[in-house]
C-alpha positions as CSV (number, residue, x, y, z in Angstrom):
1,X,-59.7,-0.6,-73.5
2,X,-57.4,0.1,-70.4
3,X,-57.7,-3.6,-69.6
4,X,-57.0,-4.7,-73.2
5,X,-53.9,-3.1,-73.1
6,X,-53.1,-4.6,-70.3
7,X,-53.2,-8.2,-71.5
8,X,-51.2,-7.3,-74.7
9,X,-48.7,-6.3,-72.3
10,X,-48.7,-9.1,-69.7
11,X,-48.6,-10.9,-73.4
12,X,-46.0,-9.3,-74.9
13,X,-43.9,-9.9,-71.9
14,X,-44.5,-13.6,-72.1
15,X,-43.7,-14.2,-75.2
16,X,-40.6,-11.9,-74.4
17,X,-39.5,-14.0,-71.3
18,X,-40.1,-17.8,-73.3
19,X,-38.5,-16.3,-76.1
20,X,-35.2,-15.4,-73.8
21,X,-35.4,-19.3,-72.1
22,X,-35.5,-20.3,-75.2
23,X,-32.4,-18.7,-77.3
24,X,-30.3,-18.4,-74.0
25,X,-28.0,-21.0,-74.0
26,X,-27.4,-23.1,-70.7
27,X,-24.7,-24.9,-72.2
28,X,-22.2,-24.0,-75.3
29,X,-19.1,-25.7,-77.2
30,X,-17.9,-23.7,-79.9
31,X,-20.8,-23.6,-82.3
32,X,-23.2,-26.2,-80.9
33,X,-25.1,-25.0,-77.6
34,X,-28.7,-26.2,-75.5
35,X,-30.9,-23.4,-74.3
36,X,-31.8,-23.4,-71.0
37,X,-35.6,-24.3,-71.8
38,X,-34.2,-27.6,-73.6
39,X,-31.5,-27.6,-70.5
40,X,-34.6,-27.4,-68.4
41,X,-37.0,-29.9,-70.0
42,X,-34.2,-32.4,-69.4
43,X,-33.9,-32.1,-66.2
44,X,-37.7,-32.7,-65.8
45,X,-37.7,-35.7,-67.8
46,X,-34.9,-37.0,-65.5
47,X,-37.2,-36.2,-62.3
48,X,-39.8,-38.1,-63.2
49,X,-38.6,-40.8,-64.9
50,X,-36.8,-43.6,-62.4
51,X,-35.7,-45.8,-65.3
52,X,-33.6,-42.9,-67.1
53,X,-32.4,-42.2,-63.5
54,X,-31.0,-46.1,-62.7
55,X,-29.1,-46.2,-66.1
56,X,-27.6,-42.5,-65.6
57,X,-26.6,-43.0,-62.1
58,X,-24.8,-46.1,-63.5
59,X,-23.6,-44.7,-66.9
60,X,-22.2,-41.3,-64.2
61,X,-21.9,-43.1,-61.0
62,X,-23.4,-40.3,-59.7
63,X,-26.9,-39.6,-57.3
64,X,-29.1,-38.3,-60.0
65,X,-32.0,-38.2,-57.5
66,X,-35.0,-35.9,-56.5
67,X,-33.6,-32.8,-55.5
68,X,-34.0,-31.1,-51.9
69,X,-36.9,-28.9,-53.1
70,X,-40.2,-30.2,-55.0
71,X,-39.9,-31.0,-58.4
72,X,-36.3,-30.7,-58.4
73,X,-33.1,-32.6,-59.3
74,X,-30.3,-33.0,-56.8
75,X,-27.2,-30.8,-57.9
76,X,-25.3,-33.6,-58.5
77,X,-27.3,-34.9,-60.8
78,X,-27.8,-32.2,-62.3
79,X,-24.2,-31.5,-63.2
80,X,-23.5,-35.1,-64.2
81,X,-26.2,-34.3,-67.0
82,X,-24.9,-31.3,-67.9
83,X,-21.7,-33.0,-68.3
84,X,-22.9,-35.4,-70.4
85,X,-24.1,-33.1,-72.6
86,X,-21.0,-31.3,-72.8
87,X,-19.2,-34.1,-74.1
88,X,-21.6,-35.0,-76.5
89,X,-21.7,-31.2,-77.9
90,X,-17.8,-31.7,-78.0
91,X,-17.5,-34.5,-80.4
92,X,-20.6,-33.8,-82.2
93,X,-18.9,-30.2,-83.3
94,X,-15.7,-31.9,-83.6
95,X,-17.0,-34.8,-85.4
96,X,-18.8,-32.1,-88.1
97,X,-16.7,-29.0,-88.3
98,X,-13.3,-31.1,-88.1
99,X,-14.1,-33.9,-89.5
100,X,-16.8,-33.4,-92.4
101,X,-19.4,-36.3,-91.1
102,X,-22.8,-36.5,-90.9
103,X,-24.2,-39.8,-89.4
104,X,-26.6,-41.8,-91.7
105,X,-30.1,-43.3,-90.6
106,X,-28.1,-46.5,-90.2
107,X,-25.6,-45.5,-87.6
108,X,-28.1,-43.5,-86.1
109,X,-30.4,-46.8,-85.2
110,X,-27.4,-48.5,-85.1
111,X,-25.7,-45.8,-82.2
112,X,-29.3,-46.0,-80.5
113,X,-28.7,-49.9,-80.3
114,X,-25.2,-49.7,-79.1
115,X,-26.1,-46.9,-76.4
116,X,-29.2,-49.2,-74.7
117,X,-26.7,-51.9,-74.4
118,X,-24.1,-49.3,-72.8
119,X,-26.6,-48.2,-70.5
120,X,-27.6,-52.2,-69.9
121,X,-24.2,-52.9,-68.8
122,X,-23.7,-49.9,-66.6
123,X,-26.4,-51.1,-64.6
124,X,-25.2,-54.7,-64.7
125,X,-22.2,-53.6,-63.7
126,X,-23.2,-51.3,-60.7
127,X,-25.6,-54.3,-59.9
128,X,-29.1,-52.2,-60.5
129,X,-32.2,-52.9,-60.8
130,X,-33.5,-50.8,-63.0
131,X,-37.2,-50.1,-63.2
132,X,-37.8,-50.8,-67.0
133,X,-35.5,-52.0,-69.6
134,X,-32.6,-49.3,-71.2
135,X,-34.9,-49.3,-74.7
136,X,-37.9,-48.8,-72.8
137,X,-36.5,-45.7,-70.8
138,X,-34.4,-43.9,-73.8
139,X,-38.2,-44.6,-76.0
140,X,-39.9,-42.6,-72.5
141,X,-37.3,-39.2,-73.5
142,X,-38.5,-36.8,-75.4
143,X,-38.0,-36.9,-79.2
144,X,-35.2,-33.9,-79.0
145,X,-33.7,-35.3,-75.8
146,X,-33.5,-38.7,-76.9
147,X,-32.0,-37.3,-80.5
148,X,-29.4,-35.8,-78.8
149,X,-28.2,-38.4,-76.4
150,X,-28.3,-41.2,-80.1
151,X,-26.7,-38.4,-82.5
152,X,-23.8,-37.8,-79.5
153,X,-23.4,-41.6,-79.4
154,X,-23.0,-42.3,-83.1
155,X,-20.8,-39.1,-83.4
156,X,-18.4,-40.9,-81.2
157,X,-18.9,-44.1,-82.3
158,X,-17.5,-42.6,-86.3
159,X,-14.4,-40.8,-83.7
160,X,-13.7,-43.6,-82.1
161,X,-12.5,-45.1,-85.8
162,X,-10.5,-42.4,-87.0
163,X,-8.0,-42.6,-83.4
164,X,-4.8,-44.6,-83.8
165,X,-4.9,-47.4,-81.6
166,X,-8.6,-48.5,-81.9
167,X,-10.4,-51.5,-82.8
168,X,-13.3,-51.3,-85.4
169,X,-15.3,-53.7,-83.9
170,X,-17.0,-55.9,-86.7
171,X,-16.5,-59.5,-87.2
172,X,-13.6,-58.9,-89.2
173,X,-11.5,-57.0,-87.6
174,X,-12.1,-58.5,-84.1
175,X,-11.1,-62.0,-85.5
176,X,-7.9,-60.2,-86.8
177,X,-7.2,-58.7,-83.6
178,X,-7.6,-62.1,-82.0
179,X,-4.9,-63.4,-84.8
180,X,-2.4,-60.8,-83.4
181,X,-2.9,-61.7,-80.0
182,X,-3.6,-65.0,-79.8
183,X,-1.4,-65.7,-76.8
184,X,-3.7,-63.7,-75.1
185,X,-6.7,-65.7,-75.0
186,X,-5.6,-69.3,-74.4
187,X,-7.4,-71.8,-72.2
188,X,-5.4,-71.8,-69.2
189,X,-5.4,-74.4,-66.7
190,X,-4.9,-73.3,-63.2
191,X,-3.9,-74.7,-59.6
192,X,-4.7,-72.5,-56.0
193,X,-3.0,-72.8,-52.9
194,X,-4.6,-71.3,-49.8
195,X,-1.6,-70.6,-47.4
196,X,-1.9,-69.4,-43.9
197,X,-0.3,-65.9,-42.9
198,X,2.2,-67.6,-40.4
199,X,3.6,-69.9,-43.4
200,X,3.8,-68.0,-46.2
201,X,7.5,-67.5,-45.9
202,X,7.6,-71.0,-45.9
203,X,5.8,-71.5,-48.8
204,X,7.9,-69.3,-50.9
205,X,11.5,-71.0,-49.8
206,X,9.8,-74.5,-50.6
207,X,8.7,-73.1,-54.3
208,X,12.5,-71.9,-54.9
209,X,13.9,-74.7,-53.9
210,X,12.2,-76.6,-56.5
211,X,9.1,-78.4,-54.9
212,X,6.4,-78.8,-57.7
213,X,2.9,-77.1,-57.9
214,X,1.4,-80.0,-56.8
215,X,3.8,-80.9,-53.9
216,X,3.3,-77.1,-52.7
217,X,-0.5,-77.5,-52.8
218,X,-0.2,-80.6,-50.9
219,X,2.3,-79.2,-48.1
220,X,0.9,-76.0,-47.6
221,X,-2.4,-75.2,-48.7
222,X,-5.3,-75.0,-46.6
223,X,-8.0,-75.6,-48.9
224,X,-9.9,-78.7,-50.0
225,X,-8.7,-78.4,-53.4
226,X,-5.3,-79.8,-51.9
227,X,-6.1,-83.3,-52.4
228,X,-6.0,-83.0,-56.2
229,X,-2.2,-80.8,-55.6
230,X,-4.7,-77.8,-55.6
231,X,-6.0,-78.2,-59.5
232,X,-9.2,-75.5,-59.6
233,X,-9.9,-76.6,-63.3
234,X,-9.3,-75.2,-66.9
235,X,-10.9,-71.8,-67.9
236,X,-11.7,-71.2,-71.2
237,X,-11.7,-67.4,-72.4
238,X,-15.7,-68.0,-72.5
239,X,-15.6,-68.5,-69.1
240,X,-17.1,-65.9,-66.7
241,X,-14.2,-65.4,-64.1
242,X,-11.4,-65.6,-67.2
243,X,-10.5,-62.0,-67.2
244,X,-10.1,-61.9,-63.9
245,X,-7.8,-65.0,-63.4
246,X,-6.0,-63.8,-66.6
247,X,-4.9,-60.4,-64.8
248,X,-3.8,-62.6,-61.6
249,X,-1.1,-64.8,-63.1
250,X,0.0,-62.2,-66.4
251,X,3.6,-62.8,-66.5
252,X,4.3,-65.6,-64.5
253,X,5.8,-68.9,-66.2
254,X,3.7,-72.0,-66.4
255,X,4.7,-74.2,-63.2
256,X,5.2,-71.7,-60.8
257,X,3.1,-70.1,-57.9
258,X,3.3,-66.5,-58.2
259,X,5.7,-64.5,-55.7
260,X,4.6,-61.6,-54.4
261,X,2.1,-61.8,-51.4
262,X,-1.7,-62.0,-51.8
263,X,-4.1,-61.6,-48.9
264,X,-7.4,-62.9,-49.2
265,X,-10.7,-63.7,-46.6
266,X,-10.7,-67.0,-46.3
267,X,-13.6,-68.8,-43.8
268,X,-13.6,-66.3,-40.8
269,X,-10.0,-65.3,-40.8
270,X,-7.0,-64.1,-43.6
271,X,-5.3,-66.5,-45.6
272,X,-2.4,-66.0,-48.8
273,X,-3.7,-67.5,-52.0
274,X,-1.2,-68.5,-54.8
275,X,-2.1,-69.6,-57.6
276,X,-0.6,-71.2,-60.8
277,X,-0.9,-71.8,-64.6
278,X,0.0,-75.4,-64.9
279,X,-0.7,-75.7,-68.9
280,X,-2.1,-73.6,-71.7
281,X,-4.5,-74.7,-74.5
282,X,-5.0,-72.8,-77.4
283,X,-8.6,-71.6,-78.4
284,X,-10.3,-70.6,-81.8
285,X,-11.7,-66.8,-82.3
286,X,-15.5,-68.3,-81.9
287,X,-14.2,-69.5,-78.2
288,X,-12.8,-66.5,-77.1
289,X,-15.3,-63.8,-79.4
290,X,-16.6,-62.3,-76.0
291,X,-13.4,-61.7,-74.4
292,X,-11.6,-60.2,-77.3
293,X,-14.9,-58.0,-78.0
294,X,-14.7,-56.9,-74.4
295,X,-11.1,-56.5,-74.8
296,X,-11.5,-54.1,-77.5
297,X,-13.7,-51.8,-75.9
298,X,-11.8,-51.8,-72.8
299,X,-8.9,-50.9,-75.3
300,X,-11.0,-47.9,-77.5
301,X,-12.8,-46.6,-74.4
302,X,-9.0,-45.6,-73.0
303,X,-8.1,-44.1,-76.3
304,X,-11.4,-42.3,-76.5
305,X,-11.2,-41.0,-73.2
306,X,-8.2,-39.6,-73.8
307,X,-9.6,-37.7,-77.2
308,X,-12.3,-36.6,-75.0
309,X,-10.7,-35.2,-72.6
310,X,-7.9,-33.2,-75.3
311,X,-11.4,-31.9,-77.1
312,X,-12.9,-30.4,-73.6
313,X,-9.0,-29.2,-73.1
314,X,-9.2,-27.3,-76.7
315,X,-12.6,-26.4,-76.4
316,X,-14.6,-22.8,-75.7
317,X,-17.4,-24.4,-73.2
318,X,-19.5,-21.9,-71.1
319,X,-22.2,-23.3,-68.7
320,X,-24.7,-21.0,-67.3
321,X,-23.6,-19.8,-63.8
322,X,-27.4,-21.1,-62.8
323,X,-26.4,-23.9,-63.3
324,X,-23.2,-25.0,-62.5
325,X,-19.3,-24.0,-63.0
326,X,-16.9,-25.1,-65.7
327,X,-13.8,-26.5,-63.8
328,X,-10.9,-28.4,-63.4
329,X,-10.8,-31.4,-62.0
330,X,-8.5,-34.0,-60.9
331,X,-9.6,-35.9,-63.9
332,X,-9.9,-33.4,-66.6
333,X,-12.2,-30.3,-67.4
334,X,-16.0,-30.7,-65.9
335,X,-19.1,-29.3,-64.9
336,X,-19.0,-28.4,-60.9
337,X,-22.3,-28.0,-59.2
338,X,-23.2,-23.3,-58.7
339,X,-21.4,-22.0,-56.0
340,X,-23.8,-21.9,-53.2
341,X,-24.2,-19.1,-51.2
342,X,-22.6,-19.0,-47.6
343,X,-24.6,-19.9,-44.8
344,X,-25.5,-16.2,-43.9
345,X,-27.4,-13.6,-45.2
346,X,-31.2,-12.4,-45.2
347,X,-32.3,-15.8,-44.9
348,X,-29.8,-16.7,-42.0
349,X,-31.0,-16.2,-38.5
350,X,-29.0,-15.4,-35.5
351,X,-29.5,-14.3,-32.1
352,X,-28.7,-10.8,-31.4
353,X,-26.8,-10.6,-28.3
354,X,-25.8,-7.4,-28.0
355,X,-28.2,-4.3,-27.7
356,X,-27.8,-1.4,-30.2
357,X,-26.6,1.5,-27.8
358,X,-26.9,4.3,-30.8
359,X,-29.5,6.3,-30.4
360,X,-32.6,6.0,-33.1
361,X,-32.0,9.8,-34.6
């Protein structure tokens, strides 16, 4: 009997302890919150799986690696998740209390799409490998995990359309953003001259006293390229390296060399390139549909940011102390990894120079 009782106590206290990890909440904003047994359960997921840890370490930039202990995540990783999660929980409860939405079944598989790629290009980006493809390792999360993480991203997809500024990015509206800024994705033909250091100065009186691109080129530049008056080519906005080359010579007129000093590695030493647009050819939405697509989320992920960073302003958001802080940070409000204790204490050891001289009583 004695022992019966027993096990409907150690019982009761089980149940008693899940049902705590359970209901208390690891992270909350406003009215939407994760327990710490879902918190938990994430984390583990993370461990394990070395796909979902490629894509989040590019998606955070972050080391969301095995943690010093066994079965454990580091603590940076571990607060880039949580932070994560607090921004989704922002715009999902901003999304539904302040806004009145509810994502279909359509944006949802729709969001889960868009977040794959995301997480594809992160790892392009940050030049990863990753282990398995980004459908493969959001398929590998748990249902609830993985619900979260596609219901966060289609909840911010729907913000992203009600801020001033952004680009809805369908066919339509991408070909009329092109329309509007068409001067922004012509073909633009391009000359290069590689000047050394010691004659830069040189270079830049022979350009304002008229000398041609080509003549320049020819005079001063120290690359192969000067035989054709330092012509590199035409770049299309299809083109790879357009975006790039694009930022280099905004705002200078066609036929001139830019003015301002640019140093560059050139064969074993340091060299100043110039470069110039020598013409501009104008290109049709289909040529320049990646650029202007790229363009546009360049342009919402700047407004959203800043929405996102207003909401976590506005916000109430708690984070469990176990595990981590909610901050300030240069950037904006964040997760922080838990204060760690100081480096003394029961589990500290010392060497005890000095000999007691009280009496034991």
């Amino acid at each position: 009997m004695r022992r019966i009782i027993a096990l409907l106590v150690v019982a009761v206290a089980v149940a008693i302890g899940f049902g705590l990890s359970a209901s208390t909440p690891a992270l909350t904003v406003n009215s939407q919150r994760v327990s710490l047994a879902e918190w938990s359960s994430e984390m583990s997921t993370l461990r394990s799986n070395s796909g979902l840890q490629c894509y989040y370490d590019a998606l955070t930039s972050a080391n969301i690696g095995a943690g010093a202990a066994q079965s454990t995540l580091s603590a940076a990783g571990a607060a880039a998740w949580s932070n994560i999660r607090v921004e989704g929980l922002a715009i999902v409860d901003n999304v539904e209390r302040v806004l009145h939405h509810t994502p279909s079944s359509t944006d949802l598989s729709r969001a889960q799409q868009i977040l794959a790629t995301e997480m594809s290009n992160a790892a392009l980006s940050a030049d990863y490998n990753c282990p398995e493809s980004a459908s493969a390792a959001l398929a590998a999360m748990p249902a609830a995990m993985r619900n979260a993480e596609v219901r966060a991203e289609a909840d911010s997809l729907y913000l992203v359309t009600t801020l001033p500024g952004t680009v809805a990015l369908t066919s339509s509206s991408l070909s009329s953003y092109f329309a509007q800024h068409r001067a922004d994705y012509t073909t633009l033909c391009v000359s290069a001259a590689v000047v050394s250091l010691s004659r830069a100065n040189a270079f830049l009186a022979a350009a304002k006293s008229g000398q041609s691109v080509a003549q320049l080129a020819r005079s001063f530049s120290i690359d192969s390229s000067k035989s054709r008056g330092g012509a590199l080519g035409c770049f299309s906005p299809g083109s790879s390296s357009y975006a790039s080359l694009r930022s280099d010579v905004a705002g200078q007129p066609v036929g001139h060399y830019n003015t301002t000093l640019h140093s560059i590695t050139y064969g074993s030493g340091t060299a100043d390139l110039f470069l110039a647009v020598t013409s501009e050819k104008p290109t049709t939405y289909a040529q320049a549909a990646t650029t202007v697509l790229a363009d546009a989320q360049k342009t919402n992920a700047s407004i959203a940011s800043t929405a996102k960073s207003q909401l976590l302003f506005r916000d109430a958001v708690t984070v469990a102390s176990s595990i981590g802080r909610w901050g300030l940070a240069s950037s904006g409000p964040q997760v922080f990894v838990p204060n760690l204790p100081a480096n003394s204490g029961t589990a500290s050891s010392s060497v005890l120079t000095t000999p007691a001289t009280t009496p034991y009583q």
